[in-house]
C-alpha positions, 0 to 999 in steps of 0.5 A: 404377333399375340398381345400375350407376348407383351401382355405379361411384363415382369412385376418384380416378385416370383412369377407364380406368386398372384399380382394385385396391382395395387400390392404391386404398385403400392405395398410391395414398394413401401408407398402404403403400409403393410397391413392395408396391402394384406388387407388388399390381398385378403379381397383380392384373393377372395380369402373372405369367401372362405373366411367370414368378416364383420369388415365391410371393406373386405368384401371378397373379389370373387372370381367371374361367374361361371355359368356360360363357360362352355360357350365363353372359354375354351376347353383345352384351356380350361383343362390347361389353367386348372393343371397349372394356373400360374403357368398358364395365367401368370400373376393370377389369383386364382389358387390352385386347388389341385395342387395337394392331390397325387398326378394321377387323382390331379388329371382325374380331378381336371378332366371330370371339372372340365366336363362339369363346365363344358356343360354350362352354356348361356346365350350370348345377349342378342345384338340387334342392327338398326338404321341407325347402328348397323351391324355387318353379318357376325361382326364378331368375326369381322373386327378389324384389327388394325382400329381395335390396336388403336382402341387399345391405345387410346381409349384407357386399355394401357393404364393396367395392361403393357403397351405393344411397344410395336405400337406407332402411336402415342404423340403426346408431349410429355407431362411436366412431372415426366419432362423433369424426371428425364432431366434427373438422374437416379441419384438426384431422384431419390434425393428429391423424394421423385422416386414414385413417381419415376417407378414404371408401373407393374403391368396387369398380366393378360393370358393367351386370350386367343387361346381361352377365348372365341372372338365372339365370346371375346367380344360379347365380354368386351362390351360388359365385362361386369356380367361376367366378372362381378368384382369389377376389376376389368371395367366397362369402357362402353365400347360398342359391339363393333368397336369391341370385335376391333379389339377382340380381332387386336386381342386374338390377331393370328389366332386360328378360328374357333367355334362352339364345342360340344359337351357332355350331357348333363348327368354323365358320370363324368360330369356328375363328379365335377359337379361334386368337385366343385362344390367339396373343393370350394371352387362354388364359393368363389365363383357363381355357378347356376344352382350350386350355393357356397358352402363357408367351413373355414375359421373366420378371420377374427378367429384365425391365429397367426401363430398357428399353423400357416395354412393357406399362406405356405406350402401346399395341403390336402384340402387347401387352397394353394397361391403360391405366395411370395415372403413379402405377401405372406408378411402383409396378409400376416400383418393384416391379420394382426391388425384386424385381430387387435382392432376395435372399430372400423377403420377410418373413412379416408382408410375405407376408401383409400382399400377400396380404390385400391380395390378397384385399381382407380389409381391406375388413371387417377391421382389422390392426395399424391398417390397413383395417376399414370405412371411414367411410361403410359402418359403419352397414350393419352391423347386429345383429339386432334392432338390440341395441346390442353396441358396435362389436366386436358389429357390425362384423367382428372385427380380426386383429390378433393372430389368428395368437397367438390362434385355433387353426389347426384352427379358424382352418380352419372358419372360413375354410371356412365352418363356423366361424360364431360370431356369430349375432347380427350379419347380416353374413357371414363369407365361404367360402373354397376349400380352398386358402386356407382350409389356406394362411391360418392358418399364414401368420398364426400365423408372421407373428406368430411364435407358435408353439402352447405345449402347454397343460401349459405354460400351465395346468401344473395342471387336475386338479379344477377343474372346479367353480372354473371353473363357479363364477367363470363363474357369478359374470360370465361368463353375464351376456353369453355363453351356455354351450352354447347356453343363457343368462340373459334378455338374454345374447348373446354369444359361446357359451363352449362352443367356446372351448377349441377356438378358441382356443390356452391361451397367449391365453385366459390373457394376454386374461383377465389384461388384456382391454384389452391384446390388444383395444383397445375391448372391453367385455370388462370386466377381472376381475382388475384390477391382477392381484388377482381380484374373487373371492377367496374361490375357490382363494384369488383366485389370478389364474392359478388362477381362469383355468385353472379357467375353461379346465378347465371349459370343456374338459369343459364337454359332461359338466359341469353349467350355471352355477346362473344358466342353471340357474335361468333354465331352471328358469322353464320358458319352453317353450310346452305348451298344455294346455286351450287353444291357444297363439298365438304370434308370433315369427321362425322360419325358414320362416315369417319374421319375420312368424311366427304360431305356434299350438299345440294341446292336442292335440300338432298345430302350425302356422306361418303366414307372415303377411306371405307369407299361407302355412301353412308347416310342421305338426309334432306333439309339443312347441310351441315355446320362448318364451325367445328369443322373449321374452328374447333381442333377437338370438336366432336364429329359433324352432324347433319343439320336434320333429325331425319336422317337415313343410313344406307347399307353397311359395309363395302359396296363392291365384292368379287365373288366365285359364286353369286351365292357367296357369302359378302367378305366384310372387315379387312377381308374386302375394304384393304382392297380400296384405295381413294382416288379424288374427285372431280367436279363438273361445270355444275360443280357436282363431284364424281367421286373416283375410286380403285378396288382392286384391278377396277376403277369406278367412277361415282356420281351422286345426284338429287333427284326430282323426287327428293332422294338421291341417283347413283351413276357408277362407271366402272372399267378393268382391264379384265373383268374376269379373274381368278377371284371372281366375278364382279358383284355391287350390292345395291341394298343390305337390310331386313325382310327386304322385298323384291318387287320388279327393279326395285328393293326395299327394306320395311320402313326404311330405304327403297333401291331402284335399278334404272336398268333392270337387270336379270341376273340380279340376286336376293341373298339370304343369309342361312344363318339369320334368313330375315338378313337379305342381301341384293346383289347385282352383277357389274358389266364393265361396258355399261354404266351402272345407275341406281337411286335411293328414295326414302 
């Protein structure tokens, strides 16, 4: 099933009319005013391209660039959308400029603009595996679809876009808002002035993506979609270039392959005239293209009569953009216009950046001064890890109101550029941002709420030697929810304490303490000064103002300061894993070996994880094991990680692979791992497991072992009742890498991992791939009446 058929739910106006969700969620219902939902309409639908402003808060949208279409978009799309735009992208805003022109001039029109396109090309960004990140051979036609419907769900996607409502997910309990509401019925609902907050939120409509794009170029656009699209309305939720072919595979699932099409070459006839089109119907305004400048003819706004003649705004005309308006849009940007026409100065600061978040639709995840956050029938999309229950403010984005008293800009800064990630404890993401937003967006919000920074002497006038208080009361609450630089007590997950006094400005940390509750409605944030009397009197006195700049001043030198004796004790249990006369397995998460981690560690300071849903030994370290503390205590940790910095990652992707012919090229993704099925381990009298595992008709044996020499023996005992059949021989590839070198029975990869056959074996084959000749592959074919044997030394 494409997502397209559940992409492009109903928004409640005329299906030809462009959404903007927003206008949809906000000015079509009434929540804001009419004028600022035109003024929404007037820089989403990139009017302002066309119609100069003085407004600073109209910036126009603009369309995506366009340079690299022809290897981005598909040209039977192309031709599609521009014949019939709100047809084959419903809810687009995009106009239709060809729709004055007679039917036979309108496919002339189309076809020289496909042309004209077609010739734009750009290379996709090189992507380049390591060590450390590998990345199987042309990942973007290897997602895997069922992770990438996960993404989908988890990771923010449906706070803009509709949910499957095939997807068997979404297990959060209900926020207490929603649990209220289904309690209520319409009536009481609209008597408790509930309405907005039970209303379903307008889904932002999403074409046949496995129509306009290849999975590779999918995929590339996933991974920064702000190269593409410079108005930032689809953000950037930092996937990674695997994650992202997961969610182009999710995207285009069914779809049939695509490849590069040819284009015409640049000085044809026919691409000549495109070249003209696009420049004299204005197309080079909105959308940037290599070469080509805009060309601004219309009236500016300020000039505009809304008396007149309604132009754009009404039926279509010769030379006009055409949107297809419907009468409560056409009334918002007539509104705005009026406005903006009798207006003498900008608008407010509050106002400015109400149209900006507008804007960029940050009301889809997050509440302000009681508008937007997520609607009603996406919250249980938002989930923590591992599920554990920290309320709503634990799952869901956190509200801005306030934001600008409270964050400081350097850090405000961070995280909109997308280093400023706090919370490893919910699966959504916060977006990255480009420079230009990321610098503009934290002065916007600290002047909307009129608060200036206060120096911290004048909040905590006195910090000198309070050090000590502060450990002391943080000891006695504090650690019970919040780690301190990255270390807690059992059960601890919130926010990590350590950044604090680089977060957030004095003047806020001081009023929040006195009064949780005031600044943030629904907290669990306990209050620990009641009725302004402490509950610890016995330190500086119970002095409420005392105690919280004690608290600060620890904070702010928390790096050269000792733990809370709490977190000091818990460390002192020693929950890392050391195996001394046995091994130790383990099985945990751990982020090259996913949630299905096995970890075993030797006495003889040699380790591995093996991916027991993937069937892979993914990396081998030597020194210190593993800590079990998050494993065992802490229900959102983030994954495990081995105790070394040196640490080796072993070859990528399935390990076995039936193939007609030696030369085939290796099946990755889906194609190969569905076929894998774990079957346990057992341990021997010296407790080394052997892991046991199914691919298809075969059952292999896996014993891992450190050998002399520090690396790791791999004995693989493989039976099938035929080791023959219809899909191919049996092959195990015993090394993947670059510029591997072949010398006797041994394979390596230049500084990296050298693989040895104990028994050499004739028939093994050094593939090349013909697309990318340094990319090698050695591969050895599996006897069923002999054990395979290979080691690993690094």
């Amino acid at each position: 099933m494409l997502l397209a058929s559940f992409g492009s739910i109903a928004w409640g106006q005329d299906r030809e009319a462009p959404f903007v969700a927003g206008f949809e969620r906000f000015a079509r219902h009434g929540v804001v005013e009419s004028n600022m939902g035109g003024q929404l309409l007037l820089s989403e639908l990139s009017c302002t391209a066309c119609h100069t402003t003085d407004s600073l808060a109209l910036i126009p949208k603009r369309g995506p660039h366009l340079t690299g279409t022809g290897n981005r978009i598909q040209a039977d799309w192309i031709r599609a959308f521009l014949n019939s735009p709100h047809q084959v992208k419903p809810g687009t805003t995009m106009p239709d400029v060809l729709a004055p022109l007679p039917e036979d001039e309108r496919e002339e029109a189309v076809e020289a603009l496909v042309a004209f396109l077609s010739t734009q090309h750009r290379p996709f960004p090189e992507a380049r595996a390591s060590g450390a990140n590998p990345l199987p051979h042309e990942f973007w036609n290897n997602g895997n679809a069922a992770r990438g419907e996960k993404l989908f769900h988890l990771v923010g996607c449906v706070a803009c876009h509709a949910p499957d409502p095939n997807y068997q997910g979404g297990h959060s309990q209900p926020s207490a808002m929603s649990a209220l509401l289904s309690t209520l019925d319409p009536e009481d609902i609209e008597e408790m002035g509930l309405t907005e907050s039970a209303r379903p939120v307008p889904s932002v409509p999403l074409p046949d993506l496995s129509a306009k794009y290849t999975t590779k170029a999918l995929t590339f656009f996933l991974t920064s979609p702000e190269t593409v699209r410079p108005g930032v309305r689809m953000p950037n939720l930092k996937l990674d270039l695997v994650e992202a072919a997961d969610l182009a595979a999710y995207l285009t699932q069914d779809a049939a392959p695509k490849s590069d099409q040819d284009a015409l070459p640049e000085n044809s006839p026919l691409v000549e005239n495109g070249k003209r089109l696009f420049t004299s119907l204005s197309c080079v305004n909105c959308h940037n293209v290599e070469g080509l400048t805009p060309t601004t003819q219309a009236k500016s706004l300020a000039d505009l009569n809304v008396n007149d003649e309604i132009g754009c705004l009404g039926d279509p005309a010769l030379g006009l953009p055409h949107y297809g308006l419907d009468e409560v849009q056409v009334d918002s940007i007539t509104s705005a216009l009026t406005q903006l026409g009798s207006q003498e100065r900008e608008p407010s600061k509050d106002v400015s950046l109400k149209l900006s978040l507008l804007q960029q639709n940050c009301y889809a995840c997050h509440q302000r001064d009681e508008l937007g956050g997520i609607g009603p029938d996406r919250e249980k999309f938002f989930e923590t890890v591992s599920h554990v229950d920290l309320g709503d403010e634990g799952r869901l984005p956190p509200p801005l109101t306030h934001v600008g008293r409270k964050l400081k800009s350097s850090w405000f800064t961070k995280v909109l550029a997308g280093s400023g990630d706090i919370r490893p404890h919910m699966l959504v993401r916060m977006p990255k941002f480009p420079k230009h937003l990321a610098e503009r967006l934290p002065d916007a919000f600290a002047e909307a709420d009129q608060s200036a920074p206060v120096p911290e002497a004048d909040v905590f006038p006195k910090l000198t030697k309070l050090e000590d208080p502060g450990r002391r009361l943080l000891n006695n609450g504090c650690v019970q929810c919040h780690p301190v630089r990255g270390e807690s007590v059992p059960g601890a997950v919130g926010v990590d304490l350590a950044s604090v006094t680089q977060r957030v400005r004095p003047e806020w940390f001081l009023e929040f303490l006195r009064n949780p509750a005031e600044l943030k409605d629904r907290t669990r944030m306990p209050s620990f000064f009641p009725g302004g009397k402490s509950a610890i009197p016995e330190i500086l006195d119970g002095d409420m103002d005392h105690q919280i700049a004690a608290m600060w001043s620890y904070l702010k030198d928390v790096k050269s300061q000792k733990l809370p004796e709490k977190i000091e004790e818990a460390r002192a249990q020693e929950f890392e894993l050391i195996p001394k006369e046995r091994p130790i397995l383990i099985r945990t998460f751990m982020e090259s070996a996913g949630p299905h981690a096995i970890a075993v560690g030797f006495p003889q300071r040699v380790h591995y994880a093996f991916d027991a849903e993937q069937m892979q030994l993914t990396q081998a370290w030597r020194g210190r094991f593993l800590d079990a503390y998050g494993t065992w205590f802490v229900r959102s940790a983030p994954p495990a990680s081995p105790l070394e910095s040196e640490v080796v990652s072993l070859p990528a992707d399935s390990a076995f692979a039936q193939l007609p012919r030696a030369n085939d090229r290796w099946p990755a993704g889906t194609e190969n791992t569905t076929h894998y099925r774990f079957l346990g381990y057992g341990l021997d009298p010296q407790g080394v497991p052997t892991l046991r595992y199914r691919y298809r008709g075969f059952e292999i044996e896996d014993r891992i072992e450190p050998t002399d020499e520090g690396g790791l023996k791999r004995s693989l005992s493989i039976t099938s009742p035929d080791e023959e059949s219809s899909e191919g021989k049996l092959w195990f590839r015993a090394h993947r890498g670059t510029n591997l070198k072949l010398q006797d029975n041994s394979c390596t990869e230049p500084d990296g991992v050298t693989v040895t056959l104990e028994v050499p074996n004739d028939d093994a084959v050094l593939w090349q791939d013909p697309d990318n000749p340094q990319t090698m592959e050695w591969r050895v074919p599996v006897r069923t009446d002999r054990k395979l044997e290979v080691t690993y030394q690094w």
